[in-house]
N, C-alpha and C positions, 0 to 999 in steps of 0.2 A: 320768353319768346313765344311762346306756346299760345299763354294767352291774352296776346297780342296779335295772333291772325297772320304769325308768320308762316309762308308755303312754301320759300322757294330761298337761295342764295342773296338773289337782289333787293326782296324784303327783306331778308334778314340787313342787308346795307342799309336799306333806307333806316330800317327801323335804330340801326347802332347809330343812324346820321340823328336820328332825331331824338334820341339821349343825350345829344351832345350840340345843344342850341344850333341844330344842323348843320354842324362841321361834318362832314364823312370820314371814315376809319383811312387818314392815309398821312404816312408821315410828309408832314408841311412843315414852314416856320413855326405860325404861329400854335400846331399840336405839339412841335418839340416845346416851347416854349412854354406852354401849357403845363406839358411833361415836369417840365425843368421843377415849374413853380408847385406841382403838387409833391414833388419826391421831395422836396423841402417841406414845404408844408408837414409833410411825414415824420419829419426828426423833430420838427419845434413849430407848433401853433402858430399859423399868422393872419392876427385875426385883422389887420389893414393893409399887407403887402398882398396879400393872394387876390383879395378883391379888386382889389386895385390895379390887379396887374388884368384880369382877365374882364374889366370894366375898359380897357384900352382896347385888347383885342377884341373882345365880342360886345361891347357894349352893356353885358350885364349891368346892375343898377350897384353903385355906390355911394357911400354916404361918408366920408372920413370923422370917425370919431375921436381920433387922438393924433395930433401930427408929431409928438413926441416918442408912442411907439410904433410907427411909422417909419420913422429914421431910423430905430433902433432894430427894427425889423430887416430894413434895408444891411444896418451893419452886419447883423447877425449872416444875415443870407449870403455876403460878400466872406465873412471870417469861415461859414461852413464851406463853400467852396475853395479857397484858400485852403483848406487843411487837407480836404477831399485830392487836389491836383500834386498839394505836399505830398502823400500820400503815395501815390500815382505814379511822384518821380524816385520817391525813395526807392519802393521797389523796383521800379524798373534798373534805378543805376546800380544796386544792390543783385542784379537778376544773377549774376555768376555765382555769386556766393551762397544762393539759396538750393540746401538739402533737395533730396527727390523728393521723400514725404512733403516738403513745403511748395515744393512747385505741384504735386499731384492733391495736394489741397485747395491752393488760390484755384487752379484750372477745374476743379469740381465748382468752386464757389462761382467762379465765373457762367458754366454750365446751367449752373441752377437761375444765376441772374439775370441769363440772356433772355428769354421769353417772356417773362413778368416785365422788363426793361422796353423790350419791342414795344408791346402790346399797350404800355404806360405809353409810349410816344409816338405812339398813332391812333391813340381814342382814350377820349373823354381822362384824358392823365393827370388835371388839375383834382381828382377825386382824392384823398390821400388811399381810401382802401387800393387803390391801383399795384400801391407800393408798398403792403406787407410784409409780401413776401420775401422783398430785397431788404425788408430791415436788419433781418440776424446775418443776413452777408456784409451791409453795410459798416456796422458796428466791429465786425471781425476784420474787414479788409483797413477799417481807424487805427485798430488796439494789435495787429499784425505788426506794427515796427517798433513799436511802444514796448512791446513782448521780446521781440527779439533783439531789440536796444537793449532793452534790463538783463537777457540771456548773455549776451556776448561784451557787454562791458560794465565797469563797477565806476563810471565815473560819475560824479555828482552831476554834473551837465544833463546826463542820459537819464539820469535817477529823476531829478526835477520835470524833465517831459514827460517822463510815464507818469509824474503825480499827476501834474497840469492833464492830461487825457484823461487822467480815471476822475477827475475832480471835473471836467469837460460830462461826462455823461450823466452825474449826479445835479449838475447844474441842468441841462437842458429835460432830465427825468423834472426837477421842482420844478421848473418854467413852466411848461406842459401841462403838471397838477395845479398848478394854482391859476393859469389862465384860459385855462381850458376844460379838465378833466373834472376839477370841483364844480364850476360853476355850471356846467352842463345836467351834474346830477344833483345841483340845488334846485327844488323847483320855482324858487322862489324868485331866481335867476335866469331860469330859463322860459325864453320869449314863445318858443314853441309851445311847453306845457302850461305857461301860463293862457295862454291863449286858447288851446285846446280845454283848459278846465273851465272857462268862461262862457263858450263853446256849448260845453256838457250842462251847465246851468240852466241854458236856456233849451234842450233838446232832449228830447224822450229816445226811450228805445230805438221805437219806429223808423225816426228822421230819417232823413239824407240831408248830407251838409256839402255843398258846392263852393269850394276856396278856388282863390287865383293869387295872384300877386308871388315874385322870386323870394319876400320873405315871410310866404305863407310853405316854403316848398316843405318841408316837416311837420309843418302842424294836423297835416290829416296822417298821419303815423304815430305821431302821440296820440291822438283822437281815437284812431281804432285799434292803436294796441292798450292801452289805460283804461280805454272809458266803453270799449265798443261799440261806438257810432259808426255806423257806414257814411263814406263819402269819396269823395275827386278831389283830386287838384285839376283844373278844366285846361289847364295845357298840356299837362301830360295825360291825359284822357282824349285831347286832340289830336296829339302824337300817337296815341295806340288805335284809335280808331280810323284817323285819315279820313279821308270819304267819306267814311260813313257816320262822322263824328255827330251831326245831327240827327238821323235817325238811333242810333244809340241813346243821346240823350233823350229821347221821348220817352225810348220806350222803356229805360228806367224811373223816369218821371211817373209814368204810367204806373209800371210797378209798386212803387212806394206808395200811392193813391193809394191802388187798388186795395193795400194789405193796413190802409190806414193812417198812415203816416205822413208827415210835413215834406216840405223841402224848402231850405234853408238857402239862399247865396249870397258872398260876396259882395257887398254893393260895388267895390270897384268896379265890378264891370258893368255898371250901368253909366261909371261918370266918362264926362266927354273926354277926359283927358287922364290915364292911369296917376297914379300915385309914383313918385319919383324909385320910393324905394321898393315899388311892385313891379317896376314896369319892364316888360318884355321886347324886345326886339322882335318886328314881325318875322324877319329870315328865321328866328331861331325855333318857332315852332312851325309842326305843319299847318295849324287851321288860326288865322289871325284873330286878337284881338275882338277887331269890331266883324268879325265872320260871327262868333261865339257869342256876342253882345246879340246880335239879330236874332240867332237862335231863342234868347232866354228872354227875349220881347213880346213871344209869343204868346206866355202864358200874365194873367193880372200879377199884380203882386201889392204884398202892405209892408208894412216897413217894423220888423219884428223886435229887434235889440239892437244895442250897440255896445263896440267894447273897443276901447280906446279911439283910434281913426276911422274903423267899419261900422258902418252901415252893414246889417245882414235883412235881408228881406225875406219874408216866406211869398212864393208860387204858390196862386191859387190854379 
């Protein structure tokens, strides 16, 4: 926030509105629903249902690569809820018969979930980091009846659901590693660091590297944490400067001359028409598209590498 030029309450608003393809921080439909799909998101990777859902609402860019886990995504999401509400009525119709110590537990755990829960469903809650902290509540408020099933009776009925739940967490822990958690840290797999190391091939110390497009938003963070390149993503650099988004850029540009060095950008944003899977929604940021394209017309440019779809230019 700091350094981002926030002074006052109301930047601080704007500034949470334009983290969040400038939705403002207030509980609505479509933020609950946002909500909904990141605290899922959070139990079990969805790497076609989340886009897709938040490509409805905000128009984000998606691309469907499997319409088979898709559906299966969908199920999942339908079977977690289903359990979560199971859950919900056990205890409640069970609520007489539960000890002091278990009601001054659930009502601590409740405590602890309230503000992480708000907060997830009135800004920017499709994030999964939103929903951390409600994971070891989450998990406990699952295996809560499961536990007290196996406590209070010895019939095979009760015996079989507590398997079926503890076999439920091991199953959605391998989902998770294997389509998510592994390939993230293969580099071989991952679209970020491959990109950012293609990136680093063609760029010296010096540079500055200028990205845009929604599936460039990580690859200047591989970039400068791996490789040490300084750079942007140019709509969240429009988001933090606002007004002053132009004069900022020069006088970076400036900078990096001065001390010797290239600058690199994006060709997207010189074509007349974004790339399907880059492309931004003007509401969603503050300084539009073709605002940013004017800006970087300024300066000559030659046409430096390329690496896969991009065009990267160096500014003279």
């Amino acid at each position: 926030v700091y350094s981002s030029d926030v002074s006052n309450f109301s930047e601080f608003s704007e500034w949470l509105s334009s983290a969040s393809q400038n939705k403002p921080p207030r509980l609505s439909a479509g933020n609950f629903l946002r909500g909904i799909i990141g605290f899922t998101s959070s139990v079990f990777h969805m790497t076609e249902l989340g886009p897709y859902v938040k490509n409805i609402l905000f128009g984000v860019p998606f691309v469907l690569k499997s319409s088979a886990r898709l559906i299966s995504e969908i199920a999942a999401f339908v079977i977690l809820w289903i359990i979560i509400a199971y859950n919900a009525f056990y205890l409640f119709r069970v609520r007489r018969e539960l000890v002091e110590k278990e009601i001054r537990f659930m009502i601590t755990m409740c405590l602890w979930a309230l503000p992480p829960v708000i907060f997830g469903l009135i800004w920017l809650g499709s994030d999964t980091e939103r929903w951390l902290a409600v994971m070891p509540i989450l998990w406990l408020f699952l295996l809560i009846p499961v536990w007290r099933g196996l406590r209070i009776s010895s019939s095979p009925g009760k015996r079989l659901t507590g398997h079926i739940f503890h076999a439920l967490v091991v199953v959605i822990f391998c989902y998770n590693l294997i389509i998510a958690i592994a390939p993230d840290h293969d580099p071989d797999q991952n679209y970020y660091m491959k990109t950012a190391e293609a990136i680093n091939e063609h760029t010296a110390g010096e540079d500055f590297v200028v990205l845009w497009g929604y599936d460039h938003t990580f690859t200047g963070a591989d970039l400068t944490y791996f490789f040490r390149k300084e750079c942007i993503h140019l709509a969240m650099f429009g988001d933090r400067y606002r007004k002053d988004t132009e004069i900022k850029l020069i006088e970076k540009f400036n900078e990096v001359f001065e001390r010797g060095g290239r600058v690199f950008v994006n060709g997207r944003l010189f074509l007349d028409e974004d790339l399907p899977e880059s492309h931004y929604a003007d509401e969603e940021h503050h300084v539009p598209r073709e605002k940013l394209k004017q800006y970087l017309n300024r300066w000559e440019r030659r046409e430096a590498f390329t690496y896969q779809k991009d065009i990267y230019w160096e500014l003279k």
